[in-house]
Backbone as JSON, one array per atom type, in Angstrom:
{
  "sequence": "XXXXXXXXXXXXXXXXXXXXXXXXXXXXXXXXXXXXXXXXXXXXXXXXXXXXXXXXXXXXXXXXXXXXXXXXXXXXXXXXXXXXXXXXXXXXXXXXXXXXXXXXXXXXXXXXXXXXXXXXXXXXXXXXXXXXXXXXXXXXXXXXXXXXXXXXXXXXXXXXXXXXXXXXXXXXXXXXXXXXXXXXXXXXXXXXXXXXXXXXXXXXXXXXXXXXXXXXXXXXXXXXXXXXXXXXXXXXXXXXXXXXXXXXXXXXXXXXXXX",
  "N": [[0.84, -1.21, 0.0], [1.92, 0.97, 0.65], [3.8, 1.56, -1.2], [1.79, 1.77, -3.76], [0.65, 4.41, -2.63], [3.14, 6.04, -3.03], [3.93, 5.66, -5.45], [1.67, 7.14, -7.02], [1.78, 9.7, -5.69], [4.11, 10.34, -6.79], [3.14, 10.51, -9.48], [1.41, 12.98, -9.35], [2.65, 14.84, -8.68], [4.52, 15.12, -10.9], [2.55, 15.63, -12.89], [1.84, 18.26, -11.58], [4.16, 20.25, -12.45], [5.64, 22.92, -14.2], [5.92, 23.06, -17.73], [8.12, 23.14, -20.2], [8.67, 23.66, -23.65], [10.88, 22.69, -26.3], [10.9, 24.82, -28.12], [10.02, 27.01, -26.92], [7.77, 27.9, -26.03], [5.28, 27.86, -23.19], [3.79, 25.95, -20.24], [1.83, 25.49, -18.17], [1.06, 23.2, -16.98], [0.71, 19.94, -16.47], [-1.74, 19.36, -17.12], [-2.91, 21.26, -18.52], [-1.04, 20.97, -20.77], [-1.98, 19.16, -22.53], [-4.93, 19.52, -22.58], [-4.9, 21.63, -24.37], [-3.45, 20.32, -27.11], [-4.86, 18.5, -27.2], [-5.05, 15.61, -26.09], [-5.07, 12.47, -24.32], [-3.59, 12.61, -20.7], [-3.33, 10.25, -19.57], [-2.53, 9.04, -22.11], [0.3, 10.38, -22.22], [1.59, 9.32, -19.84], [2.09, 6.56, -20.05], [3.64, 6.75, -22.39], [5.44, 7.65, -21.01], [6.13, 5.54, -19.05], [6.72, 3.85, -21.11], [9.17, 4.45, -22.11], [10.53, 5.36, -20.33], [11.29, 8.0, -19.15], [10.87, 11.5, -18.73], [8.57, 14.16, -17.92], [8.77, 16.0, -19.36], [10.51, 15.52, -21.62], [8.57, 13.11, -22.93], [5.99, 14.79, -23.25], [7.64, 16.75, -25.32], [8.11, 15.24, -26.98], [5.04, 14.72, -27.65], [4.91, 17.26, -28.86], [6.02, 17.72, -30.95], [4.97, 15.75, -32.67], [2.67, 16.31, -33.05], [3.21, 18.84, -33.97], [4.36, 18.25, -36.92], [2.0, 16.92, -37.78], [0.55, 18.84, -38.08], [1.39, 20.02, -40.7], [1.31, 18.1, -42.21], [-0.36, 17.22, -45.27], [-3.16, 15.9, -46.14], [-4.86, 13.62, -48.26], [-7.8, 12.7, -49.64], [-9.18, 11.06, -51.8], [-10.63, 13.42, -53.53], [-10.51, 15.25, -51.68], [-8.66, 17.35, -50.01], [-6.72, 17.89, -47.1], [-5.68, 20.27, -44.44], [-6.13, 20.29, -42.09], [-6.23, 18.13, -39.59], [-7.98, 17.64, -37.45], [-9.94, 18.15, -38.67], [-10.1, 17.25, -41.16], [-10.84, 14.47, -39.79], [-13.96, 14.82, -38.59], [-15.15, 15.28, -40.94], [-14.81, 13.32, -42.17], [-16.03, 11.47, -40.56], [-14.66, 10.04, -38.27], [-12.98, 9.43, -35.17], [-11.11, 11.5, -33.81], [-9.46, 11.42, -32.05], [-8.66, 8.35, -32.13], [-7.35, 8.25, -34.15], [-4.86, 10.01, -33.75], [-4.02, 7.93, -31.93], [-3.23, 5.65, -32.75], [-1.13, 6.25, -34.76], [0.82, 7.19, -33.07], [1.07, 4.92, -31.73], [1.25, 2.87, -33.76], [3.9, 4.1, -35.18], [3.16, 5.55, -37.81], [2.01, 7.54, -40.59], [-0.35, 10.5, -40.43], [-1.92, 10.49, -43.03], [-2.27, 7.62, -43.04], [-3.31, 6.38, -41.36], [-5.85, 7.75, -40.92], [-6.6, 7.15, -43.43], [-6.73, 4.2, -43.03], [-9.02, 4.21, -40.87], [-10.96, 4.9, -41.99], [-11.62, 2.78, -44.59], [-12.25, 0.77, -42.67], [-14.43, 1.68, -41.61], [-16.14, 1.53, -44.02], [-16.15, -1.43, -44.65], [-17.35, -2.06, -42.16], [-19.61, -0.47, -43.01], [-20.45, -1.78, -45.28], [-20.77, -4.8, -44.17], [-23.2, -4.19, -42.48], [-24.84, -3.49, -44.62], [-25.4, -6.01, -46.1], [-25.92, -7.4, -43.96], [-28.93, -6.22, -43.87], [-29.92, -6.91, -45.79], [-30.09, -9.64, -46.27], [-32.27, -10.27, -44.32], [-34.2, -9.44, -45.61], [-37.26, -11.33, -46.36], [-37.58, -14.16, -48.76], [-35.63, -13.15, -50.26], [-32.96, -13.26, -52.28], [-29.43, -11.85, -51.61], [-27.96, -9.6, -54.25], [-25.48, -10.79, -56.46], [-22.38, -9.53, -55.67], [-20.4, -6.99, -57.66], [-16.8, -6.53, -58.34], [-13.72, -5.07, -58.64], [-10.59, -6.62, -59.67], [-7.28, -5.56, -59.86], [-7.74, -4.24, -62.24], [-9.9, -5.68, -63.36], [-12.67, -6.66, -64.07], [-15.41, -8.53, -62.17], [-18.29, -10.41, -62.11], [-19.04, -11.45, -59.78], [-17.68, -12.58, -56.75], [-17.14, -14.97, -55.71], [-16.87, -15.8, -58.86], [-14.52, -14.43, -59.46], [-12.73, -15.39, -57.56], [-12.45, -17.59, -58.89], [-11.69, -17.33, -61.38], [-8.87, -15.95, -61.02], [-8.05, -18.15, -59.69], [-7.45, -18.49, -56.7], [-7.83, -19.04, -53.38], [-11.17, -18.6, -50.92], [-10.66, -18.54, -48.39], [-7.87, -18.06, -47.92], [-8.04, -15.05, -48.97], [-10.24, -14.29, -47.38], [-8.44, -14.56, -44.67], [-6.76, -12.8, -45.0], [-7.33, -10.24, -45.59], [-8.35, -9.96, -43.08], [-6.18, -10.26, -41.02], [-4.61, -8.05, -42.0], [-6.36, -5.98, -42.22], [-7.41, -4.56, -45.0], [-9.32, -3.83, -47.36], [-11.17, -5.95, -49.92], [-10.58, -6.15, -53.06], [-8.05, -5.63, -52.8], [-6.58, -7.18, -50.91], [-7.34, -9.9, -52.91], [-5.74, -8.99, -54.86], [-3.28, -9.37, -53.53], [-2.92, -12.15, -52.95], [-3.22, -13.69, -55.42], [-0.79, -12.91, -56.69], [1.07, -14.02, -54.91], [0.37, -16.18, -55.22], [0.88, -16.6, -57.98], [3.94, -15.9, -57.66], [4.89, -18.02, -56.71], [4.16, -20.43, -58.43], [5.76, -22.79, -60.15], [7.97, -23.07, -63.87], [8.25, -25.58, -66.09], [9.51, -27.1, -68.23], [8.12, -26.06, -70.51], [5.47, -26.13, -68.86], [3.18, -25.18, -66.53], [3.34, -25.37, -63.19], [1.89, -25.45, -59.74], [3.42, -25.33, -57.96], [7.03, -25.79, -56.76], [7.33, -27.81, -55.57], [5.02, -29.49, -56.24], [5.8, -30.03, -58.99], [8.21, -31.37, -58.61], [7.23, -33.54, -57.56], [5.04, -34.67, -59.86], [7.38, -35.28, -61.25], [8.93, -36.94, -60.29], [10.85, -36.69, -58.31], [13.43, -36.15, -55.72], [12.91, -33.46, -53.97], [14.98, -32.33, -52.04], [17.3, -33.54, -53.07], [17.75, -31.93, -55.86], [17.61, -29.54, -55.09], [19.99, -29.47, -53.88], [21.93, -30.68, -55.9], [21.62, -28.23, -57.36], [22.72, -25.94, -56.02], [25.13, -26.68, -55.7], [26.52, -26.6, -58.17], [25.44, -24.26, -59.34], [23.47, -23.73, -61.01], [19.78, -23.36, -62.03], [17.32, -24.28, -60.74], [15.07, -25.47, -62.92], [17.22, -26.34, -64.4], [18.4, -28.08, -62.65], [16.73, -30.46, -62.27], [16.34, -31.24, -65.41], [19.01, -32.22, -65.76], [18.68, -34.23, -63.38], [17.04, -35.98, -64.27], [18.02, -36.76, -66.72], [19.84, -37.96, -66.19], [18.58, -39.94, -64.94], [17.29, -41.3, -67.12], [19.24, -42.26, -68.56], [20.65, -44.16, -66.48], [18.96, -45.75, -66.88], [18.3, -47.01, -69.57], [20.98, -47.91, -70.05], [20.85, -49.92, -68.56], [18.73, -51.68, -69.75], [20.04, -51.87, -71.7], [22.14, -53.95, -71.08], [20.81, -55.96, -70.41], [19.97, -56.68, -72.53], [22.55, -57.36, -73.6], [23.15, -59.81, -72.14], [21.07, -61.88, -72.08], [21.82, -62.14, -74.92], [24.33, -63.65, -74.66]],
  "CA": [[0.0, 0.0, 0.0], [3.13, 2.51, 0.73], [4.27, 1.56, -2.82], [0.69, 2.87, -4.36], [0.92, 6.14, -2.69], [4.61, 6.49, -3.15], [3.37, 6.71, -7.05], [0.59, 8.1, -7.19], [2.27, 10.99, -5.38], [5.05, 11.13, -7.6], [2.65, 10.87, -10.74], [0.81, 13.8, -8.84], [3.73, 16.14, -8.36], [5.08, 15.68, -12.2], [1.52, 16.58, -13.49], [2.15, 19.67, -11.62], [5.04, 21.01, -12.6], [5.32, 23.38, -15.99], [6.36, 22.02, -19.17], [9.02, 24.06, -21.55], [9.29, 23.1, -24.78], [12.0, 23.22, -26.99], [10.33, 25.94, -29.02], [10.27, 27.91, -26.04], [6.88, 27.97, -25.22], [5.13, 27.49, -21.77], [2.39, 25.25, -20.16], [1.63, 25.7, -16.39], [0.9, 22.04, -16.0], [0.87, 18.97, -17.57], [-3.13, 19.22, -17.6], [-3.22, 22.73, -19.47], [-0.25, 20.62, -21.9], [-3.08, 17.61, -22.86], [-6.02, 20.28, -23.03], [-4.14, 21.97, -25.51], [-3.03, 19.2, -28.36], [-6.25, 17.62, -27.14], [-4.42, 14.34, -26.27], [-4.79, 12.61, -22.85], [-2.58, 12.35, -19.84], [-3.14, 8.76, -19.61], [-1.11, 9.01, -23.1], [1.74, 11.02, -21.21], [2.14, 8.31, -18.54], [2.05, 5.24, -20.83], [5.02, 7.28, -22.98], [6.81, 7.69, -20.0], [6.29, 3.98, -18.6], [7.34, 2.75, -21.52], [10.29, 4.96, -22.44], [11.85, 5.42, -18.86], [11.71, 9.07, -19.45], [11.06, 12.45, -18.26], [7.52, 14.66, -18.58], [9.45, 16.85, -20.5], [10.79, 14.47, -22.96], [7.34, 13.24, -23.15], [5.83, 16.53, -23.82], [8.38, 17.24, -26.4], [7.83, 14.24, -28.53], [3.95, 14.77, -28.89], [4.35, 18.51, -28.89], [6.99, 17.62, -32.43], [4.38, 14.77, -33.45], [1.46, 17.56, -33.62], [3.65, 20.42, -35.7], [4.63, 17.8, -37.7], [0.49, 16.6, -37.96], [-0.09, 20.1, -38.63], [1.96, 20.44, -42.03], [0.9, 17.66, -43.21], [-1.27, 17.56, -46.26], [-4.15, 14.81, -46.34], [-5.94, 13.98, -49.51], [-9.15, 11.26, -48.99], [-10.37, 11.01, -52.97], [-10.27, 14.19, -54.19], [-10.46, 16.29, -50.66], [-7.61, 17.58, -49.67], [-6.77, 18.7, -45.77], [-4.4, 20.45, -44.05], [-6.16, 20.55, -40.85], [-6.52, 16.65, -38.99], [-9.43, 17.76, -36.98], [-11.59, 19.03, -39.31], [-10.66, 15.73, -41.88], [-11.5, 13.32, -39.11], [-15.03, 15.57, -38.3], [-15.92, 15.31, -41.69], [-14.53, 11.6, -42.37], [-16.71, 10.73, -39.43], [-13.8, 9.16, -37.1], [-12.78, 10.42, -34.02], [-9.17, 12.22, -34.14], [-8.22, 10.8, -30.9], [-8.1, 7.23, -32.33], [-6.37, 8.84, -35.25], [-3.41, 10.26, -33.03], [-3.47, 7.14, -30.68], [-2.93, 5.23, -33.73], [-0.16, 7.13, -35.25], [1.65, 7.43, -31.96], [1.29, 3.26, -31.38], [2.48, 2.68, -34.71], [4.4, 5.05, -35.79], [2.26, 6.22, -39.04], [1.63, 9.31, -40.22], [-1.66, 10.89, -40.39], [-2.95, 9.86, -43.77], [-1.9, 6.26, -43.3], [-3.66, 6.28, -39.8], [-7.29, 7.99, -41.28], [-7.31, 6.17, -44.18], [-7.19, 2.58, -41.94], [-10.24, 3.79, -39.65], [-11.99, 4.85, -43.06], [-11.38, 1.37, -44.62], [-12.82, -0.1, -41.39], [-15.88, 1.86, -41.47], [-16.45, 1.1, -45.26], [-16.48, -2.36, -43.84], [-18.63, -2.03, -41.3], [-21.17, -0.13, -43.37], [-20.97, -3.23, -46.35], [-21.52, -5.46, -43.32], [-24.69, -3.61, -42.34], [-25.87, -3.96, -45.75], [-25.22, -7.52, -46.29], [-27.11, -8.1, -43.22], [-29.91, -5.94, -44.1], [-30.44, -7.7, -47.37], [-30.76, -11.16, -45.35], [-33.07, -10.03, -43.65], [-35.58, -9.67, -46.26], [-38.01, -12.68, -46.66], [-37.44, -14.22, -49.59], [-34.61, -12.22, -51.38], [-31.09, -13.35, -51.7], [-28.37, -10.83, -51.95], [-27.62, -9.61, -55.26], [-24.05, -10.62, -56.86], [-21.26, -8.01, -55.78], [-19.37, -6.9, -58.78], [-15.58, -6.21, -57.74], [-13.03, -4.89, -59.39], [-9.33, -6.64, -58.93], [-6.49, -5.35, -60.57], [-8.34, -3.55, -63.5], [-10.79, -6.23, -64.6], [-14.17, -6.7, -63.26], [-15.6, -9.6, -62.17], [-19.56, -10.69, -61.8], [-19.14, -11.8, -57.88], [-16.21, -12.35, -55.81], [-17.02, -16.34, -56.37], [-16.04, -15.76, -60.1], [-13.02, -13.83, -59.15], [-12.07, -16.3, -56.93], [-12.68, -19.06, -59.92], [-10.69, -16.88, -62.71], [-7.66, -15.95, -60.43], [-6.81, -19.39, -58.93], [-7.51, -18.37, -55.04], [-9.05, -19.45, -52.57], [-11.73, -17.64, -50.29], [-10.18, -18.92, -47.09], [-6.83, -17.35, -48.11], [-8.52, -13.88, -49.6], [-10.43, -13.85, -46.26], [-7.2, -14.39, -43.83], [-5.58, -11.5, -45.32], [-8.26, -8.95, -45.21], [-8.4, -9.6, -41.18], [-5.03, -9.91, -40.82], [-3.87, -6.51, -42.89], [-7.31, -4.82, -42.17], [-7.39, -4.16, -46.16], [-10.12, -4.21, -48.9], [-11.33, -7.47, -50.1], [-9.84, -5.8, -54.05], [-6.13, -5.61, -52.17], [-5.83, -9.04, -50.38], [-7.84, -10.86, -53.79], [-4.5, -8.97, -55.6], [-2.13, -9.58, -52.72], [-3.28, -13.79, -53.01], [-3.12, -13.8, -56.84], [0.18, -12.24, -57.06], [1.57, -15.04, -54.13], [0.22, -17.34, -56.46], [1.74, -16.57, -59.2], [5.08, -16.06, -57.44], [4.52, -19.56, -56.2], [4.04, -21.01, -59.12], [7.26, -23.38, -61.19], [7.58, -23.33, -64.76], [9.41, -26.79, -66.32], [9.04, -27.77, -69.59], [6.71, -25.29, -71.13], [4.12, -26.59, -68.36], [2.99, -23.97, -65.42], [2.99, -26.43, -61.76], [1.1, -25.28, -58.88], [4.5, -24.98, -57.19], [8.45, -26.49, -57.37], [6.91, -28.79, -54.82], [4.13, -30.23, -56.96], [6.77, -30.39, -60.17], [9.39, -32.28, -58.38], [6.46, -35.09, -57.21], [5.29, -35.41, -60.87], [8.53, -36.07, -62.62], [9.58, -38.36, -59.26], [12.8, -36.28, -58.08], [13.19, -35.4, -54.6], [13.1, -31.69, -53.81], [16.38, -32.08, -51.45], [18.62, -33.77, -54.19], [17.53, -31.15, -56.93], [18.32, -27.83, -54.38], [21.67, -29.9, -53.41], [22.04, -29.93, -57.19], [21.29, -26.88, -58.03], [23.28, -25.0, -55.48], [26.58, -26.94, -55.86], [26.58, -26.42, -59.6], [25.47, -22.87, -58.93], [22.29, -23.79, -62.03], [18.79, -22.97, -61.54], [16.39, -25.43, -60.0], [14.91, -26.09, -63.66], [18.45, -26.87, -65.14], [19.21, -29.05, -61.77], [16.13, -31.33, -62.85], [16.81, -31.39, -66.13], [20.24, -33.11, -65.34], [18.75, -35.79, -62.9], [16.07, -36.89, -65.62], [19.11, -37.16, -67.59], [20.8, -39.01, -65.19], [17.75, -41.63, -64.46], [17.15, -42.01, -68.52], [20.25, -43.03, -68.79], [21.11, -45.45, -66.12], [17.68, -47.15, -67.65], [18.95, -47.23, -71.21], [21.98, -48.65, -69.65], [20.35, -51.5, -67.8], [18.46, -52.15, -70.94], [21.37, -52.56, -72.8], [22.75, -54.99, -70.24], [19.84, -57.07, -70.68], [19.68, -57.35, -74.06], [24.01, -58.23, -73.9], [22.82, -60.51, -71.58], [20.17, -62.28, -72.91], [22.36, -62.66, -76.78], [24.95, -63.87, -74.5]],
  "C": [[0.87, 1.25, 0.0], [3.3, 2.94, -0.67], [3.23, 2.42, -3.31], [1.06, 3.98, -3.91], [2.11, 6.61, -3.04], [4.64, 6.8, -4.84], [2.64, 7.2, -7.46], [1.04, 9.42, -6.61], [3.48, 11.72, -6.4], [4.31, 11.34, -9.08], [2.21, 12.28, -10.68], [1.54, 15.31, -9.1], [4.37, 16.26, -10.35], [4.08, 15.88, -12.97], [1.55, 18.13, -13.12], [2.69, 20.8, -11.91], [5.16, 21.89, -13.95], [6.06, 23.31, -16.38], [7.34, 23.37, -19.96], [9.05, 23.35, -22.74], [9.93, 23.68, -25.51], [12.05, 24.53, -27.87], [10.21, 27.25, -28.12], [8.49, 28.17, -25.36], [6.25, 26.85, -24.1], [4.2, 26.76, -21.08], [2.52, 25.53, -18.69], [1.95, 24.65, -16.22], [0.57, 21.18, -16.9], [-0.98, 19.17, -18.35], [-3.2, 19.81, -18.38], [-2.73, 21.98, -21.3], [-1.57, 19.56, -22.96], [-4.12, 18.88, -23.63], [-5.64, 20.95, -24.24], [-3.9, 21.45, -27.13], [-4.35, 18.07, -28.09], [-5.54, 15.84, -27.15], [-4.89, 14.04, -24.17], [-3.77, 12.27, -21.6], [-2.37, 10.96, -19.64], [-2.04, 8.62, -20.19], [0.24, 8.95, -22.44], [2.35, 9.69, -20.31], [2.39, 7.37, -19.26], [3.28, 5.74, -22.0], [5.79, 7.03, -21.89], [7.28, 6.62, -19.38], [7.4, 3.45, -19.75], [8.76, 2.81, -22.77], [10.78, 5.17, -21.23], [12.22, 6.94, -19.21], [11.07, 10.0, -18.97], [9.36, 12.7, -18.57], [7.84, 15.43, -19.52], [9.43, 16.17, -21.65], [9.6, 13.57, -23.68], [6.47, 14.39, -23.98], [6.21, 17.29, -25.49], [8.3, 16.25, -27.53], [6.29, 14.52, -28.95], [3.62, 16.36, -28.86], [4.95, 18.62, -30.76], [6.29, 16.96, -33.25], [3.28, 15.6, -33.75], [2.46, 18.32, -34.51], [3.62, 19.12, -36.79], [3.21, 16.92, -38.84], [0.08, 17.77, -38.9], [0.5, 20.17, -40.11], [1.47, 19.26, -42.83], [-0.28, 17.63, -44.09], [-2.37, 15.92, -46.46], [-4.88, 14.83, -47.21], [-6.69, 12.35, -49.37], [-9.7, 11.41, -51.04], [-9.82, 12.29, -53.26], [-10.15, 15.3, -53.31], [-9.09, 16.26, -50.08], [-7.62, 18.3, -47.99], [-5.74, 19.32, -45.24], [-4.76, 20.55, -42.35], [-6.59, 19.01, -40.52], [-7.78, 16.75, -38.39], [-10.2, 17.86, -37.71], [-11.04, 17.85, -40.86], [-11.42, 14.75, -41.07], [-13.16, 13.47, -38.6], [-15.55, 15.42, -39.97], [-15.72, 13.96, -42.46], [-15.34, 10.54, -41.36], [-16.09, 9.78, -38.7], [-13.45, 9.95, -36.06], [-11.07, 10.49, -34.3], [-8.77, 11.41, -32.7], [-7.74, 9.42, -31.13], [-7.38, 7.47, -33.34], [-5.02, 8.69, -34.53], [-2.91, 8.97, -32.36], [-2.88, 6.36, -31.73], [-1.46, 5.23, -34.05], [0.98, 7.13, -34.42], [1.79, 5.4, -31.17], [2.03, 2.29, -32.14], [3.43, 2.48, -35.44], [4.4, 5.57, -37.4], [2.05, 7.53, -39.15], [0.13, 9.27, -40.12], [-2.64, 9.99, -41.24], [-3.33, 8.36, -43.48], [-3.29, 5.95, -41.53], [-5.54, 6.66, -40.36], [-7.79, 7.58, -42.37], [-7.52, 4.63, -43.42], [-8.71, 2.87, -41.55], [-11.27, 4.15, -41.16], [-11.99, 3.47, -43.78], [-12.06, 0.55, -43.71], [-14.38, 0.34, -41.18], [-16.31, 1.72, -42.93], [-16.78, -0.44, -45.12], [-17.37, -3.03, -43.26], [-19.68, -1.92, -42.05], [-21.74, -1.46, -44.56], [-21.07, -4.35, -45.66], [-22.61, -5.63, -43.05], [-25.61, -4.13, -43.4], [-25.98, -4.79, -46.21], [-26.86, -7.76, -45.66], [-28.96, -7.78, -43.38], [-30.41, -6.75, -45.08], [-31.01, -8.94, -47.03], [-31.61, -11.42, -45.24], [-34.58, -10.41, -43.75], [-35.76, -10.95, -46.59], [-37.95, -12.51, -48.69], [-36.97, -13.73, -50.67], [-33.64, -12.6, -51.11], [-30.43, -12.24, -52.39], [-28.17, -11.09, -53.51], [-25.87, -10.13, -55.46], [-23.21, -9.5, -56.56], [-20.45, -8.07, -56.71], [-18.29, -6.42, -58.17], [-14.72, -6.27, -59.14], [-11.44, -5.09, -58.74], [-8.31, -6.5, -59.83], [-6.61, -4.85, -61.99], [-9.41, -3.99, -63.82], [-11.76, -6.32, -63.09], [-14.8, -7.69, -63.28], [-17.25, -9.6, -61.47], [-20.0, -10.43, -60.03], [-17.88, -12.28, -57.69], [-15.96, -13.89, -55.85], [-16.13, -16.07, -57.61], [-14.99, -15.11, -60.0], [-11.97, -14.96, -58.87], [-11.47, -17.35, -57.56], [-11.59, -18.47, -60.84], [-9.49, -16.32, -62.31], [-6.79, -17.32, -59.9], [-7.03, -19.21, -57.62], [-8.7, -19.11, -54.43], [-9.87, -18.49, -51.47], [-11.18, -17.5, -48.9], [-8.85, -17.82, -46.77], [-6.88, -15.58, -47.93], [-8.67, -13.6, -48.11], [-9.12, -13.53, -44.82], [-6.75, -12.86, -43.92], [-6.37, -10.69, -44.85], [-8.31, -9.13, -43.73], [-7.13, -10.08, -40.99], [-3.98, -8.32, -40.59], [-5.16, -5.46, -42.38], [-7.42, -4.06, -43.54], [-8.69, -4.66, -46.61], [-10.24, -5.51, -49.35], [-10.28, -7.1, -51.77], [-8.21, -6.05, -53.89], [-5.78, -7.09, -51.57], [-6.37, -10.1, -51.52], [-6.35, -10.3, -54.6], [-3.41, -9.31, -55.23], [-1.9, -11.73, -53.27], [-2.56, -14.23, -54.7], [-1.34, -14.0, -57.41], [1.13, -13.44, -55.99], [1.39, -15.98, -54.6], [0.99, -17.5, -57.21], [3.57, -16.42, -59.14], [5.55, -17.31, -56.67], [5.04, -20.71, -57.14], [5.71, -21.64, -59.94], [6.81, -23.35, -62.36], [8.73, -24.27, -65.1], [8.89, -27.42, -68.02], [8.3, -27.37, -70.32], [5.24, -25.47, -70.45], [4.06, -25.84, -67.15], [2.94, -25.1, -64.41], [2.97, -25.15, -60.63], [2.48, -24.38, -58.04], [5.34, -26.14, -57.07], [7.99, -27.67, -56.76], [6.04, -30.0, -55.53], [4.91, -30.81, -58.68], [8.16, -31.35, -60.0], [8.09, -34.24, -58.2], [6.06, -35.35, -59.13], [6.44, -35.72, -61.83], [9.52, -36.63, -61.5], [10.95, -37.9, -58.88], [12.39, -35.77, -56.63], [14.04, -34.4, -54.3], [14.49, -31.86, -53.18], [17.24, -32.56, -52.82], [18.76, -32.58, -55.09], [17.9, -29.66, -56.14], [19.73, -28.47, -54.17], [22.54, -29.74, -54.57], [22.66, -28.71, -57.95], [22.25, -25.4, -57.57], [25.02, -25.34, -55.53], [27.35, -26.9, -57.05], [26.11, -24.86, -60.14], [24.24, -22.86, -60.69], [21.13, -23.26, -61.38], [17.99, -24.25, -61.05], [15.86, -26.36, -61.33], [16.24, -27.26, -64.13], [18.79, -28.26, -64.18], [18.03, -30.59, -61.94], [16.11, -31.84, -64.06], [17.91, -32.65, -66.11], [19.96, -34.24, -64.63], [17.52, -36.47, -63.53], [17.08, -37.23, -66.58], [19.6, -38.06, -67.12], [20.34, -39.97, -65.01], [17.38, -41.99, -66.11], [18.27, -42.86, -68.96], [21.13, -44.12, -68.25], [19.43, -46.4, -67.07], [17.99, -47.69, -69.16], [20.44, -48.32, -70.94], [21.93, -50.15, -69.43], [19.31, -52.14, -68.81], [19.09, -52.98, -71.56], [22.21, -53.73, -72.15], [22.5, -56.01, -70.54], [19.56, -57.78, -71.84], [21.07, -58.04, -74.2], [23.63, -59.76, -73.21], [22.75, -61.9, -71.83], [20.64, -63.0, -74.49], [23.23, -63.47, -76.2], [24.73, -65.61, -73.8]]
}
């Protein structure tokens, strides 16, 4: 119990004291500092916990992380801002999860109010899903989506004319907190850098091209790396290598055999 008061008194006494910042201007008290940049003291303390540092030095980082808020230039579509409050007031998010954001991190502005917009775009095509449900005897229309230029019926047929799967698509988007358009291009594009080509024939992946032509993946990287070839070239060579002990042992058979 000593301990509690022994910090709570010292939290007490360095809220009191007034703030300089490097710029030269003055705050009475830490409270006046918060009311000010509209941030809250909580913040302050949870900086200082978890930097081992001063109110000052506190202070001075989100008094540098606001100017530096302030200059920047935010463009949402075709609106452009220069003031954070008065985007997040008319983006319908609250600025304090903006800053807390930003300051958790370490994002700038736009990157920070486009996320919570993204999230409420989300939400609201949630809403309207469910509304649609709702109604007796109506199923949801097809969503048309557009991934990577082309446009696709429903997000099924996307799914069907890219190669992905929905399981995958979905992961990402709650993972990344992105657009279903961005994780159906993110998937696609992991695909396709996935994918082996051997013989003029596309395979799934090097994995699925070593099982049909019967070579195992370790010999063919052991191969490949001690001969300083590519992975194709290092298969290549041990299909060479098993045609020709068989041609061999052929030919045995037939000396054999005359013999």
């Amino acid at each position: 119990m000593f301990y509690y008061k022994t910090e709570k008194e010292k939290w007490q006494k360095m809220s009191e004291e007034p703030i300089y910042l490097e710029d030269g201007t003055k705050y009475d008290n830490l409270h006046d500092f918060c009311r000010v940049l509209k941030i809250r003291q909580t913040d302050i303390y949870g900086y200082i916990y978890r930097h081992d540092c001063s109110v000052q030095e506190a202070a001075d980082f989100y008094a540098s992380r606001q100017a530096a808020v302030d200059k920047e230039i935010i463009q949402i579509g075709e609106m452009v801002y220069t003031d954070l409050q008065k985007c997040c007031k008319e983006q319908g998010i609250l600025y304090r999860w903006v800053c807390n954001k930003m300051l958790r991190e370490n994002i700038t502005a736009s990157e920070a109010v486009k996320y919570y917009i993204r999230k409420n775009e989300k939400k609201q095509l949630k809403a309207q899903r469910k509304a649609a449900l709702k109604v007796k005897g109506k199923m949801p229309e097809p969503q048309r989506v557009i991934v990577m230029g082309q446009e696709y019926e429903s997000k099924e047929k996307c799914y069907k004319a890219l190669g992905i799967t929905k399981k995958l698509v979905l992961r990402h988007m709650r993972e990344t907190n992105c657009l279903f358009e961005e994780a159906a291009a993110y998937c696609y594009e992991k695909k396709r850098k996935k994918q082996f080509e051997f013989r003029g024939k596309t395979y799934k992946s090097y994995n699925a091209c070593c099982k049909a032509y019967g070579v195992a993946q370790e010999y063919v990287a052991l191969k490949a790396n001690r001969e300083r070839i590519t992975r194709q070239e290092a298969i290549e060579k041990l299909l060479e290598q098993r045609e020709n002990k068989s041609t061999l042992l052929v030919d045995n058979l037939i000396t054999k055999d005359e013999g």
